[in-house]
PDB file of N, CA, C and O in Angstrom:
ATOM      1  N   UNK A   1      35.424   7.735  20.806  1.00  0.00           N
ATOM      2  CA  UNK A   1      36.120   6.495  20.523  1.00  0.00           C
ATOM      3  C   UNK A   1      36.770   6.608  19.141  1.00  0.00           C
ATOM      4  O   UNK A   1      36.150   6.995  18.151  1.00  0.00           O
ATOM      5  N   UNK A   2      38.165   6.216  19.134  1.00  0.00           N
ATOM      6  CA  UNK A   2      38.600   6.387  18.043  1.00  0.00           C
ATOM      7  C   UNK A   2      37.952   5.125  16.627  1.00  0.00           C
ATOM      8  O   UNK A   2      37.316   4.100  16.873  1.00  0.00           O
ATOM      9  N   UNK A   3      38.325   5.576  15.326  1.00  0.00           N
ATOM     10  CA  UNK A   3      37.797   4.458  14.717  1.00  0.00           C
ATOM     11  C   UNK A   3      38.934   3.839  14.553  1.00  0.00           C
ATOM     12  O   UNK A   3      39.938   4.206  15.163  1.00  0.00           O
ATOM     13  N   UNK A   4      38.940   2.803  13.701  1.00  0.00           N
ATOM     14  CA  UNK A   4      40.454   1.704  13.204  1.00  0.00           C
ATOM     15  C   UNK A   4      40.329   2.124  11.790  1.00  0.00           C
ATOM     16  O   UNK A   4      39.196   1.996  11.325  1.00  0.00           O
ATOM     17  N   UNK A   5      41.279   2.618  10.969  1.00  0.00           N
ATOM     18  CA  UNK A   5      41.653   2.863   9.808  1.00  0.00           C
ATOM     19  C   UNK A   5      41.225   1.420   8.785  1.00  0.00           C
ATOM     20  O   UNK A   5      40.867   0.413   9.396  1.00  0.00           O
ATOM     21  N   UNK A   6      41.263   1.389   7.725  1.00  0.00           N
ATOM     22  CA  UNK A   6      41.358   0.603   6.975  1.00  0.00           C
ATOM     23  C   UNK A   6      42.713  -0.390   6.965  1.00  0.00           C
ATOM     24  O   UNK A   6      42.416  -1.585   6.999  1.00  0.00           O
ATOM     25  N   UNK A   7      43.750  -0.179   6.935  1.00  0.00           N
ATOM     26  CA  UNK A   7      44.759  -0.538   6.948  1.00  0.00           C
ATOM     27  C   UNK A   7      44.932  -1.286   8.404  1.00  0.00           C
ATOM     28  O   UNK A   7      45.528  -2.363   8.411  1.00  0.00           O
ATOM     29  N   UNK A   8      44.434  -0.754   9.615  1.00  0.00           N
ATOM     30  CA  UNK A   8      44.130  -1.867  10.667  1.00  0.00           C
ATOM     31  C   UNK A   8      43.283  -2.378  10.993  1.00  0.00           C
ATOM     32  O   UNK A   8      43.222  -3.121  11.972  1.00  0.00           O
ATOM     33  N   UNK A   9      42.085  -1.995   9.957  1.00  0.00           N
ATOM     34  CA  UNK A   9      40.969  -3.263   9.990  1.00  0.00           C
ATOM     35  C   UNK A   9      41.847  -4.358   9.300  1.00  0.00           C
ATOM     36  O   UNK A   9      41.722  -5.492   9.761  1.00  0.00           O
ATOM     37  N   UNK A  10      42.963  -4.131   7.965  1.00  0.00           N
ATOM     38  CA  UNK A  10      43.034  -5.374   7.213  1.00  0.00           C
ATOM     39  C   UNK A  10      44.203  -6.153   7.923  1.00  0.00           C
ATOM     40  O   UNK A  10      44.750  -7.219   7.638  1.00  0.00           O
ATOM     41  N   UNK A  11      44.418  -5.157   9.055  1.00  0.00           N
ATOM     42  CA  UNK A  11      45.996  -6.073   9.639  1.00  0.00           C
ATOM     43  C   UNK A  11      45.121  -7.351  10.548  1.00  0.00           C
ATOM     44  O   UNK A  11      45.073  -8.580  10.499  1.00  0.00           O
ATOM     45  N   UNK A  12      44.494  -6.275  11.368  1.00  0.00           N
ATOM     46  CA  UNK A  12      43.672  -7.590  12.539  1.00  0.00           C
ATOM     47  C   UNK A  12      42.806  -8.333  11.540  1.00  0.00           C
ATOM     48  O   UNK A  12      42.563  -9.392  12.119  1.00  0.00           O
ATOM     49  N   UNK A  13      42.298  -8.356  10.541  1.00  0.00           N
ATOM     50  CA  UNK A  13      42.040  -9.789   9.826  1.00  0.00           C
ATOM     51  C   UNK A  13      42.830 -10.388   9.233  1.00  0.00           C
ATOM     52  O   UNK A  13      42.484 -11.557   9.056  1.00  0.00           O
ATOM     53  N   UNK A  14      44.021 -10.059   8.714  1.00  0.00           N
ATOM     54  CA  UNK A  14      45.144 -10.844   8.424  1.00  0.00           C
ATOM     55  C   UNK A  14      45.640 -11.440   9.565  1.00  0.00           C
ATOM     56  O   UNK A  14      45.707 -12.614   9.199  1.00  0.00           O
ATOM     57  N   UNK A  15      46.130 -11.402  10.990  1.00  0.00           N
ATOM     58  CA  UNK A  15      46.383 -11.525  12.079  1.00  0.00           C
ATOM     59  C   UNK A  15      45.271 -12.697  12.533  1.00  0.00           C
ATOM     60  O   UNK A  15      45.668 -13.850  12.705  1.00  0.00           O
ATOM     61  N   UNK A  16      44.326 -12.463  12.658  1.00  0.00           N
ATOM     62  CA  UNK A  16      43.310 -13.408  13.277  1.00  0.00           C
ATOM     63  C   UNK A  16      42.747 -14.506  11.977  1.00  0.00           C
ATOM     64  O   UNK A  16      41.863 -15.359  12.061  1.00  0.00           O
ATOM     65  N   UNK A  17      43.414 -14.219  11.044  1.00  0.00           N
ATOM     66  CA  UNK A  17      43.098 -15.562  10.205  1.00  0.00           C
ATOM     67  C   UNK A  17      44.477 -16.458  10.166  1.00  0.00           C
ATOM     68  O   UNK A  17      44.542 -17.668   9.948  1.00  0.00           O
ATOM     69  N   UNK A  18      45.499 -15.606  10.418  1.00  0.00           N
ATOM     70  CA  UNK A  18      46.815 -16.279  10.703  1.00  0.00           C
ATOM     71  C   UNK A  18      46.504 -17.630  11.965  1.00  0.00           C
ATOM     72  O   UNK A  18      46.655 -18.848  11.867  1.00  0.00           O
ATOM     73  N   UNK A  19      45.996 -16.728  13.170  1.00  0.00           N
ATOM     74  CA  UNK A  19      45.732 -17.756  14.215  1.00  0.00           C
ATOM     75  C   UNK A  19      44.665 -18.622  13.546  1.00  0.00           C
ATOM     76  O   UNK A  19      44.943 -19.703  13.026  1.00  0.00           O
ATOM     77  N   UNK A  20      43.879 -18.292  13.567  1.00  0.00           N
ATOM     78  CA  UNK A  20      42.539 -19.464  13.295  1.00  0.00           C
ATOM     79  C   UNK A  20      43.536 -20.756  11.656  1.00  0.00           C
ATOM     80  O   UNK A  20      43.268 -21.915  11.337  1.00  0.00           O
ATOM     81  N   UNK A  21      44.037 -20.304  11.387  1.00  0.00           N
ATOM     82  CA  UNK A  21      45.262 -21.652  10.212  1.00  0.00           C
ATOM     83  C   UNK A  21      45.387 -22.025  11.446  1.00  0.00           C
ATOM     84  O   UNK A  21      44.619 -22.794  12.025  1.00  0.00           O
ATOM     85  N   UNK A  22      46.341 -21.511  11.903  1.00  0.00           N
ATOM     86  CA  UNK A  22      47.076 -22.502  12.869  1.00  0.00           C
ATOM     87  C   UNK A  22      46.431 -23.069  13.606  1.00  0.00           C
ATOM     88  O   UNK A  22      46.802 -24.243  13.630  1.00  0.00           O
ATOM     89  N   UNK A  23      45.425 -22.844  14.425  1.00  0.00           N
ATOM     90  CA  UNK A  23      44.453 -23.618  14.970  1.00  0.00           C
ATOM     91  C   UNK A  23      43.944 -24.944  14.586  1.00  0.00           C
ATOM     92  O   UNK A  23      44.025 -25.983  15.242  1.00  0.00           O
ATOM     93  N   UNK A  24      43.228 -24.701  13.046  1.00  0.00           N
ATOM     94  CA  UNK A  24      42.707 -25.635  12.509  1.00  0.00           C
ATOM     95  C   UNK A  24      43.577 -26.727  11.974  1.00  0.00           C
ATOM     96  O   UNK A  24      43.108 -27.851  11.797  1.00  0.00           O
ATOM     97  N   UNK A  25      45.055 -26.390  11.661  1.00  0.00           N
ATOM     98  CA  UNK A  25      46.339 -27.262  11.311  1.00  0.00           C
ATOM     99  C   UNK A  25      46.307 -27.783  12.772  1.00  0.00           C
ATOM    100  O   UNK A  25      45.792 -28.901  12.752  1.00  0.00           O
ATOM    101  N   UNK A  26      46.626 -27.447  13.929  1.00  0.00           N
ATOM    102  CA  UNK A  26      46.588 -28.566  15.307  1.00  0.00           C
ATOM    103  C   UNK A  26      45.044 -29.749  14.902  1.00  0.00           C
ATOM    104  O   UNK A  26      45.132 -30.975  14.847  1.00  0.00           O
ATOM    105  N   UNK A  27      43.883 -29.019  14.694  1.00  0.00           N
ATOM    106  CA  UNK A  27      42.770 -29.639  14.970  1.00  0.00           C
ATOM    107  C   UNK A  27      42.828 -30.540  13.892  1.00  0.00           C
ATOM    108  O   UNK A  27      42.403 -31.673  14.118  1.00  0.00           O
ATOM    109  N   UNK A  28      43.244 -30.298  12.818  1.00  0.00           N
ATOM    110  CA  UNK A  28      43.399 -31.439  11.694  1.00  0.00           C
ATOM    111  C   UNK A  28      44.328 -32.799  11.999  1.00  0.00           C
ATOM    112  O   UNK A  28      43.988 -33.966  11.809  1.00  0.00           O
ATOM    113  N   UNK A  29      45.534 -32.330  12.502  1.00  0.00           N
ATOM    114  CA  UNK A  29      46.718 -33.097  12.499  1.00  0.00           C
ATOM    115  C   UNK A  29      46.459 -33.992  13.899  1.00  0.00           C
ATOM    116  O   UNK A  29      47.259 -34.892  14.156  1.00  0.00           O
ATOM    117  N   UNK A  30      45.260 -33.714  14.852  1.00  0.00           N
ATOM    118  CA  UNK A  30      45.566 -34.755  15.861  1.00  0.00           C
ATOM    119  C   UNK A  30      43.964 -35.257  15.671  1.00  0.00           C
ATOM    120  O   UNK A  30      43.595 -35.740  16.741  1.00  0.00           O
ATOM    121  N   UNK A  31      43.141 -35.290  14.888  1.00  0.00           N
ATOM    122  CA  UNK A  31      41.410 -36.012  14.901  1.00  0.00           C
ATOM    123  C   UNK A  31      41.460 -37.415  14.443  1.00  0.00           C
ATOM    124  O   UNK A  31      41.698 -37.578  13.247  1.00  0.00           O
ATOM    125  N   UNK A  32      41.362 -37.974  14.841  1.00  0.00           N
ATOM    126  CA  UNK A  32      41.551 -39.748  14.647  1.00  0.00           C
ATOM    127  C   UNK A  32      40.028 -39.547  13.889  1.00  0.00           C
ATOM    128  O   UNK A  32      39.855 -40.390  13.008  1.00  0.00           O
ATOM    129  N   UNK A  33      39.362 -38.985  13.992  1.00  0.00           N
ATOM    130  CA  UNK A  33      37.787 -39.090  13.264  1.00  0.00           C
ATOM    131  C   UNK A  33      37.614 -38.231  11.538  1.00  0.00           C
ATOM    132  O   UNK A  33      37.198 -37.132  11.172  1.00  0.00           O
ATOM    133  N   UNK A  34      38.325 -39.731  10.682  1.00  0.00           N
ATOM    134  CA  UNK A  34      38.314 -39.489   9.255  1.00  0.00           C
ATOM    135  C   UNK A  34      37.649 -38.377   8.685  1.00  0.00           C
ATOM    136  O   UNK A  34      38.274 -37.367   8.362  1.00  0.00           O
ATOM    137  N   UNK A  35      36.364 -38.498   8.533  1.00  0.00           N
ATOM    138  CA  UNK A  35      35.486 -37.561   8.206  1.00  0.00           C
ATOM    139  C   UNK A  35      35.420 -36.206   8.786  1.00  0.00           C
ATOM    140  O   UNK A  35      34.837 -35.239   8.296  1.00  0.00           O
ATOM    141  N   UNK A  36      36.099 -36.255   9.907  1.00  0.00           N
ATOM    142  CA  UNK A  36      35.733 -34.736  10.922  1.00  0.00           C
ATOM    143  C   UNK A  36      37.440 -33.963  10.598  1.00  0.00           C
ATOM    144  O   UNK A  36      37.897 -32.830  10.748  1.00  0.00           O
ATOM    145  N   UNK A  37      38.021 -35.352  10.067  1.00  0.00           N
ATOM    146  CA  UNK A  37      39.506 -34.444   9.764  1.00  0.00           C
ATOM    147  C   UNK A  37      39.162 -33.869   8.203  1.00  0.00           C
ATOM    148  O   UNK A  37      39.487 -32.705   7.969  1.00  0.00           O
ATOM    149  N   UNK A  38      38.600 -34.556   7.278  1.00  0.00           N
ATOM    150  CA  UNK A  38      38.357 -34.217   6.289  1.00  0.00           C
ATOM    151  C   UNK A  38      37.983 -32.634   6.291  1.00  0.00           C
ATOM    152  O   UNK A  38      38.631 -31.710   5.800  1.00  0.00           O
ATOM    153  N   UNK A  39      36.741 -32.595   6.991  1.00  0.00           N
ATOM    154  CA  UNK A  39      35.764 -31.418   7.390  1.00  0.00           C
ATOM    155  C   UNK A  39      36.962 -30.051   7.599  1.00  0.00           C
ATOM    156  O   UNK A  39      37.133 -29.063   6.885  1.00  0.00           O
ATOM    157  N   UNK A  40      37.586 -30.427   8.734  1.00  0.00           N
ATOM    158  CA  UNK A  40      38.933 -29.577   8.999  1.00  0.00           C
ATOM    159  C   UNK A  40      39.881 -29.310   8.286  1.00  0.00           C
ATOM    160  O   UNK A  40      40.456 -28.222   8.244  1.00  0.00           O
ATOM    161  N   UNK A  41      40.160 -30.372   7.595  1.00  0.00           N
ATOM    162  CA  UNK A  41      41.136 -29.892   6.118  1.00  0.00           C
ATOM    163  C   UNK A  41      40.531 -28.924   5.099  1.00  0.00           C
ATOM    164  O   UNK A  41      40.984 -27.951   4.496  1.00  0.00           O
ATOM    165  N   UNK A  42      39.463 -29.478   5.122  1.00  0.00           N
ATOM    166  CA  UNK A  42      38.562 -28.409   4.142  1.00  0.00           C
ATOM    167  C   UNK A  42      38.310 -27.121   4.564  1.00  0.00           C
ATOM    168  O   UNK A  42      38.512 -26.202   3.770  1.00  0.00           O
ATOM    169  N   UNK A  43      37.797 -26.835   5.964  1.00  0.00           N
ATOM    170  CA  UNK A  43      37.358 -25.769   6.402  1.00  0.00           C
ATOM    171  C   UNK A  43      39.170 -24.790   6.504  1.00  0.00           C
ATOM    172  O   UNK A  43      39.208 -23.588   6.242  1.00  0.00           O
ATOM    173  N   UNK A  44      40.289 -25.469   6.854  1.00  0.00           N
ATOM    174  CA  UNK A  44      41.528 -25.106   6.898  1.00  0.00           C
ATOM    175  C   UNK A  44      42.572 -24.483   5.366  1.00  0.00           C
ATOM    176  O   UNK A  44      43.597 -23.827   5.181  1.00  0.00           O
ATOM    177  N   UNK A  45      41.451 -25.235   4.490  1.00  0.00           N
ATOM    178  CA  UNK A  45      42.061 -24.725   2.793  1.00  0.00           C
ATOM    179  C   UNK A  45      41.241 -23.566   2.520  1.00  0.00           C
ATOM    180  O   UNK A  45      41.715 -22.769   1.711  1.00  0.00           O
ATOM    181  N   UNK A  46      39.769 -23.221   3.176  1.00  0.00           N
ATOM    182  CA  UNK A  46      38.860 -22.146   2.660  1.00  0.00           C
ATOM    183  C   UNK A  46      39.756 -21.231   3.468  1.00  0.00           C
ATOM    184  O   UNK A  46      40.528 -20.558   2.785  1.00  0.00           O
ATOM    185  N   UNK A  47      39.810 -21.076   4.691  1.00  0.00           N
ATOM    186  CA  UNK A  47      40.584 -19.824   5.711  1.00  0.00           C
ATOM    187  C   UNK A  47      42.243 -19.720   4.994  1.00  0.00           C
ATOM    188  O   UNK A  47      42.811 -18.657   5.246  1.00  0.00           O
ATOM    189  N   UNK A  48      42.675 -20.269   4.528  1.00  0.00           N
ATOM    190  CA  UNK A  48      44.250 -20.287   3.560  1.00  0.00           C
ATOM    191  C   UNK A  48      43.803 -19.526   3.184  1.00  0.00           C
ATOM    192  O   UNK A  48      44.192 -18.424   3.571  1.00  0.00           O
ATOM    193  N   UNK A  49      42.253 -19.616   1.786  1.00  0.00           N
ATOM    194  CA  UNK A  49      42.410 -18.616   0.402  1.00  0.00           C
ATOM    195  C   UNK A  49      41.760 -17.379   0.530  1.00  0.00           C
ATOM    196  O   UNK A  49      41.611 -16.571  -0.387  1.00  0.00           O
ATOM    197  N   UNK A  50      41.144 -17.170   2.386  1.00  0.00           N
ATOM    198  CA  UNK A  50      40.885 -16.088   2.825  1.00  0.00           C
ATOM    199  C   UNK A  50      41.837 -15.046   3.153  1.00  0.00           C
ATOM    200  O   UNK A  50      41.762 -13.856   2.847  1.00  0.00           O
ATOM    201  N   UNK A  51      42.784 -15.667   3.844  1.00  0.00           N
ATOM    202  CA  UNK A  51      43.958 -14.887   4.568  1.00  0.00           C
ATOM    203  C   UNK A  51      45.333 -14.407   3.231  1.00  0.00           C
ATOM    204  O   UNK A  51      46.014 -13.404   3.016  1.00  0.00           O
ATOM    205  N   UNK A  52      45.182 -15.829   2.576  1.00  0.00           N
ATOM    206  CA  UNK A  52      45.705 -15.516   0.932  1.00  0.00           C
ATOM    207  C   UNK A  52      44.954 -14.001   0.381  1.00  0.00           C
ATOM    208  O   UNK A  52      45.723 -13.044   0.287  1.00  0.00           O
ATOM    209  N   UNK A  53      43.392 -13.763   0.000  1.00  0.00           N
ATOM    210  CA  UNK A  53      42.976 -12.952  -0.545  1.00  0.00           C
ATOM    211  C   UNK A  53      43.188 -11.603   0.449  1.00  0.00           C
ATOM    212  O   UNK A  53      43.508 -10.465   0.107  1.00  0.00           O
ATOM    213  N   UNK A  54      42.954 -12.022   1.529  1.00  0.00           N
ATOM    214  CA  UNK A  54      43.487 -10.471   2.561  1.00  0.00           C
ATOM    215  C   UNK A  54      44.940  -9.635   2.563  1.00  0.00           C
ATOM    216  O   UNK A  54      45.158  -8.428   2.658  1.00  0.00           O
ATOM    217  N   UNK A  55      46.173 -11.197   2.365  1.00  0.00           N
ATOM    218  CA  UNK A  55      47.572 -10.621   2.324  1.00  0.00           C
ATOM    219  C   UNK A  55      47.656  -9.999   0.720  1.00  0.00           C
ATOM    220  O   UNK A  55      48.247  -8.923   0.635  1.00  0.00           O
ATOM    221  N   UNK A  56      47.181 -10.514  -0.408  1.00  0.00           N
ATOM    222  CA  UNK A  56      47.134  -9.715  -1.506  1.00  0.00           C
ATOM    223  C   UNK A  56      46.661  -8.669  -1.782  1.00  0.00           C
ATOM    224  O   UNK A  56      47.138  -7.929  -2.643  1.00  0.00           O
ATOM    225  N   UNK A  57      45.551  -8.392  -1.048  1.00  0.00           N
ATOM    226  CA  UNK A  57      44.875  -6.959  -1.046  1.00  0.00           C
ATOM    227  C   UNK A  57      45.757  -5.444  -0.477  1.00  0.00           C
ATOM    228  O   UNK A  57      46.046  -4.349  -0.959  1.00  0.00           O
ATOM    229  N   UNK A  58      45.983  -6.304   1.065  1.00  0.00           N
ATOM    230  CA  UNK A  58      47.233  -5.247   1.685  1.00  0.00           C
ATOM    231  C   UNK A  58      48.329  -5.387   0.921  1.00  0.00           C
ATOM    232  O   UNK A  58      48.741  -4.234   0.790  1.00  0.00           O
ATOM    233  N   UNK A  59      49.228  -6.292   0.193  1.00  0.00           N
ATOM    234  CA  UNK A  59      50.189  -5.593   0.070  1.00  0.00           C
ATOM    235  C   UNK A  59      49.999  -4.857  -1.215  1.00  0.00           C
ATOM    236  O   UNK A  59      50.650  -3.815  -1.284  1.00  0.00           O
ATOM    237  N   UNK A  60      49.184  -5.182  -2.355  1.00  0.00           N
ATOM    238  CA  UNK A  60      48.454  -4.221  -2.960  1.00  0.00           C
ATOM    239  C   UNK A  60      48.627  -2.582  -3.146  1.00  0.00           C
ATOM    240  O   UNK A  60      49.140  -1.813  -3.958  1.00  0.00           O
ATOM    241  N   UNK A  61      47.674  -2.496  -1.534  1.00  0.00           N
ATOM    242  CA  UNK A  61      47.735  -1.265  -0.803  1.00  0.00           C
ATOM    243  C   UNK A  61      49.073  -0.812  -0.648  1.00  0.00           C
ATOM    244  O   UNK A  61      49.118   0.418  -0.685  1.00  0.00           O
ATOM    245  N   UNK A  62      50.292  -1.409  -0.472  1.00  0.00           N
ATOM    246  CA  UNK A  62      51.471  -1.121   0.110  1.00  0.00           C
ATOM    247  C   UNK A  62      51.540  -1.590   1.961  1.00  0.00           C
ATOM    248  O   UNK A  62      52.565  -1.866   2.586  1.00  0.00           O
ATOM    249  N   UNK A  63      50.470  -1.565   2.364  1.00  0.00           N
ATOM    250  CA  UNK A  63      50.127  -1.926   3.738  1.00  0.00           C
ATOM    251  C   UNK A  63      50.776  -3.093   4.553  1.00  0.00           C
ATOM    252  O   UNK A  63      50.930  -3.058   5.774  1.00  0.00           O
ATOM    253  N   UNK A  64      51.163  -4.197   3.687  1.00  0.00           N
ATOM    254  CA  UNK A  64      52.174  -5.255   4.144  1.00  0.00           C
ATOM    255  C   UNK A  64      53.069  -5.695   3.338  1.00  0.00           C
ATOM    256  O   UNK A  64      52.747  -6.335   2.338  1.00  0.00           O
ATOM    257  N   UNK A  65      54.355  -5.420   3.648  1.00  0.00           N
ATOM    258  CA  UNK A  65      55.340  -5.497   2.323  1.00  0.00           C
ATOM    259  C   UNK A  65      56.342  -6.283   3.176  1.00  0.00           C
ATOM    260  O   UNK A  65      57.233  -5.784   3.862  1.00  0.00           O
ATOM    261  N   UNK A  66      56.048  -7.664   3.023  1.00  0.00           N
ATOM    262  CA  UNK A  66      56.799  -8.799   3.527  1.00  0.00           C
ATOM    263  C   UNK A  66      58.004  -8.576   3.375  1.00  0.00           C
ATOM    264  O   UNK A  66      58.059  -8.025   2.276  1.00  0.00           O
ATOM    265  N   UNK A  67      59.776  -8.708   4.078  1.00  0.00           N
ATOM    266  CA  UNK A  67      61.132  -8.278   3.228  1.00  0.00           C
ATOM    267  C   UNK A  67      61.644  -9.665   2.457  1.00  0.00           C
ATOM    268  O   UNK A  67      61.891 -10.799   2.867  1.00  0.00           O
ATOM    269  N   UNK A  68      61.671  -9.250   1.592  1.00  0.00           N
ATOM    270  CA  UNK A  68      62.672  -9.998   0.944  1.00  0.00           C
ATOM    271  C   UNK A  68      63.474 -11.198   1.150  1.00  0.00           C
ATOM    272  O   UNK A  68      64.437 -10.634   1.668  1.00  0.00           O
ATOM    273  N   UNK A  69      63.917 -12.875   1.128  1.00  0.00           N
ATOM    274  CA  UNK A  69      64.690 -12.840   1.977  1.00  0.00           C
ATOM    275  C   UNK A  69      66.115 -12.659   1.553  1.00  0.00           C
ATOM    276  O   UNK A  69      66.391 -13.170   0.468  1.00  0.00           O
ATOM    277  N   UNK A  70      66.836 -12.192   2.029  1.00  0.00           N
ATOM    278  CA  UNK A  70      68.671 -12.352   1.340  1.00  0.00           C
ATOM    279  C   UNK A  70      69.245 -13.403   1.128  1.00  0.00           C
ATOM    280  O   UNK A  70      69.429 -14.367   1.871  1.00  0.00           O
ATOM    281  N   UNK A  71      69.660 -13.142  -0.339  1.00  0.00           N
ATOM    282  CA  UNK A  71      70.116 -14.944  -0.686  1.00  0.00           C
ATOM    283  C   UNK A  71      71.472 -15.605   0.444  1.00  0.00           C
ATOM    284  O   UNK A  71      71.684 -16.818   0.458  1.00  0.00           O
ATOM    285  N   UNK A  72      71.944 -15.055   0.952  1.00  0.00           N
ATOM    286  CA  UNK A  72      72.991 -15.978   2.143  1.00  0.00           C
ATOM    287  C   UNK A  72      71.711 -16.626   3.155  1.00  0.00           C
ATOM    288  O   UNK A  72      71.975 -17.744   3.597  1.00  0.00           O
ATOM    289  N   UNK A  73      70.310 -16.027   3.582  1.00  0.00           N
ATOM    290  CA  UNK A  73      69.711 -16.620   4.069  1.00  0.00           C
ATOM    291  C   UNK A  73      68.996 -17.535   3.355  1.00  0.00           C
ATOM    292  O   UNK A  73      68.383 -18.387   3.999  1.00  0.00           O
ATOM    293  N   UNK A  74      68.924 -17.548   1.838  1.00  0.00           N
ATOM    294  CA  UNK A  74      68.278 -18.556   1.158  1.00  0.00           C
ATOM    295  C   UNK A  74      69.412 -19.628   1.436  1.00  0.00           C
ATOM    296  O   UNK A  74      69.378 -20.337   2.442  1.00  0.00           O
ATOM    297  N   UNK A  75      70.489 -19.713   0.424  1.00  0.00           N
ATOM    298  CA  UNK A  75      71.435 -20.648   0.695  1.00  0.00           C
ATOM    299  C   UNK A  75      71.784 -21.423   2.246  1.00  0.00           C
ATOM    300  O   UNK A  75      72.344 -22.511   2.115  1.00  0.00           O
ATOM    301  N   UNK A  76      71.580 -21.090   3.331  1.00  0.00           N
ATOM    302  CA  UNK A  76      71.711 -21.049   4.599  1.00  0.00           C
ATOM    303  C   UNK A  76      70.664 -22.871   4.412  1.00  0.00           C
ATOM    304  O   UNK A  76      70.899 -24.075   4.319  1.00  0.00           O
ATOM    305  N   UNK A  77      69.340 -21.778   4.459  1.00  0.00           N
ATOM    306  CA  UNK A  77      68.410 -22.791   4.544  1.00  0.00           C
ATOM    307  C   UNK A  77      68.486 -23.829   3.616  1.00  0.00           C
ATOM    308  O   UNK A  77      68.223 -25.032   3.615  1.00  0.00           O
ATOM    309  N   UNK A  78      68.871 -23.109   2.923  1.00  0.00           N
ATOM    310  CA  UNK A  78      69.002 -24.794   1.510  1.00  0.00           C
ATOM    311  C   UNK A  78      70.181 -25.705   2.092  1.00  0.00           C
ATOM    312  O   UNK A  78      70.067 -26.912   1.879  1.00  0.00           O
ATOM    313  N   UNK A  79      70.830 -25.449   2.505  1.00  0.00           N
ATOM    314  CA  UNK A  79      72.138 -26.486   3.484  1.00  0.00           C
ATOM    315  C   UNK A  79      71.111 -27.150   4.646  1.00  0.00           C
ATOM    316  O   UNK A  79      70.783 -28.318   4.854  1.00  0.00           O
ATOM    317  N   UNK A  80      70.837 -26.185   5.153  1.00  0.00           N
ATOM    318  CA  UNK A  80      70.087 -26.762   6.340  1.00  0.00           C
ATOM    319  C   UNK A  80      69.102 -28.201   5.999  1.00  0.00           C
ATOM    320  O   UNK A  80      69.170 -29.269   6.605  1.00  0.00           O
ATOM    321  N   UNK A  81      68.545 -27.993   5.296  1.00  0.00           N
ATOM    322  CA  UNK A  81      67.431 -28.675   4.881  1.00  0.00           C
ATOM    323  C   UNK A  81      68.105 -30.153   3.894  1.00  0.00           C
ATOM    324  O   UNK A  81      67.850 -31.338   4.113  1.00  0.00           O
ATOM    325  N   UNK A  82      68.956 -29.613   2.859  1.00  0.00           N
ATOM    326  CA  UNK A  82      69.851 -30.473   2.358  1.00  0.00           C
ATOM    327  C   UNK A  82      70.728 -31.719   3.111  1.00  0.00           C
ATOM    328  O   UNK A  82      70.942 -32.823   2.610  1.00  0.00           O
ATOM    329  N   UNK A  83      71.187 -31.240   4.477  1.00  0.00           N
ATOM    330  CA  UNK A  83      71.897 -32.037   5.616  1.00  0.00           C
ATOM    331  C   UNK A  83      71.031 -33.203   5.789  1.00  0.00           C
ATOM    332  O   UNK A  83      71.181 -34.421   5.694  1.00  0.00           O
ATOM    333  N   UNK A  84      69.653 -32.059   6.201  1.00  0.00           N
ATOM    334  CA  UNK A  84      68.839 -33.021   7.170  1.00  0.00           C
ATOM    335  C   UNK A  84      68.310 -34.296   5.933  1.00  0.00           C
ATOM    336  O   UNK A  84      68.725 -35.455   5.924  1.00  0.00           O
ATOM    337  N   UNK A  85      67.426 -33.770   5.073  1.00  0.00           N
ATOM    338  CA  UNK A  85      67.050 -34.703   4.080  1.00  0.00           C
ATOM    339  C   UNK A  85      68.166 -35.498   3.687  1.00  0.00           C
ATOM    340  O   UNK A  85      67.731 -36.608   3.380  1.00  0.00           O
ATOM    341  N   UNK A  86      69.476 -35.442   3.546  1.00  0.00           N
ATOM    342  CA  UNK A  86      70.569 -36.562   3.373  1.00  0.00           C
ATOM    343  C   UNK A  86      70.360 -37.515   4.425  1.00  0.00           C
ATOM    344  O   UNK A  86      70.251 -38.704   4.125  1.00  0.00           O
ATOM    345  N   UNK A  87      70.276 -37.053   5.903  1.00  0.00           N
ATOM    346  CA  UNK A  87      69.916 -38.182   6.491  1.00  0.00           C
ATOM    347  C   UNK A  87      69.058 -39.006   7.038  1.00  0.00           C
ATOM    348  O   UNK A  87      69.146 -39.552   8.138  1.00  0.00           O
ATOM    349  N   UNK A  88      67.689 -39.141   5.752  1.00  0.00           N
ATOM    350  CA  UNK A  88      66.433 -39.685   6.093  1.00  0.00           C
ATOM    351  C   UNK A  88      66.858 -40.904   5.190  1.00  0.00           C
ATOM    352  O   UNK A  88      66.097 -41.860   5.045  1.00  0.00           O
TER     353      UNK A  88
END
């Protein structure tokens, strides 16, 4: 059996803490039960500064090197967003 390198042990925990945010952002955003959303917000900010401390480590390593984005795609979005917020 092969083993998993280091570099794809840290991808599939970067990856599976990606899902489990998103998870807990659905489970937060629809709990009518104050206290149990609380619980979820909280438990949803600890898995952030996990997946935070995992993406800093890899790219660190060189292992995840997010691109850049290009400023015509910055500007893009800043219109985009600019439109919409004008008409709230």
């Amino acid at each position: 059996m092969a083993m998993m390198s280091d570099k794809e042990v840290m991808g599939d925990i970067l990856a599976t803490h990606k899902h489990i945010t998103a998870a807990y952002n659905s489970y937060s955003n629809e709990c009518m039960h104050k206290p149990l959303r609380e619980d979820l917000l909280n438990i949803l900010r600890e898995e952030h500064n996990i997946q935070s401390g995992v993406f800093t480590e890899m790219e660190k390593r060189g292992w995840y090197v997010p691109p850049c984005a290009e400023q015509q795609m910055i500007d893009q979005t800043k219109t985009k967003f600019q439109s919409v917020s004008a008409t709230l």
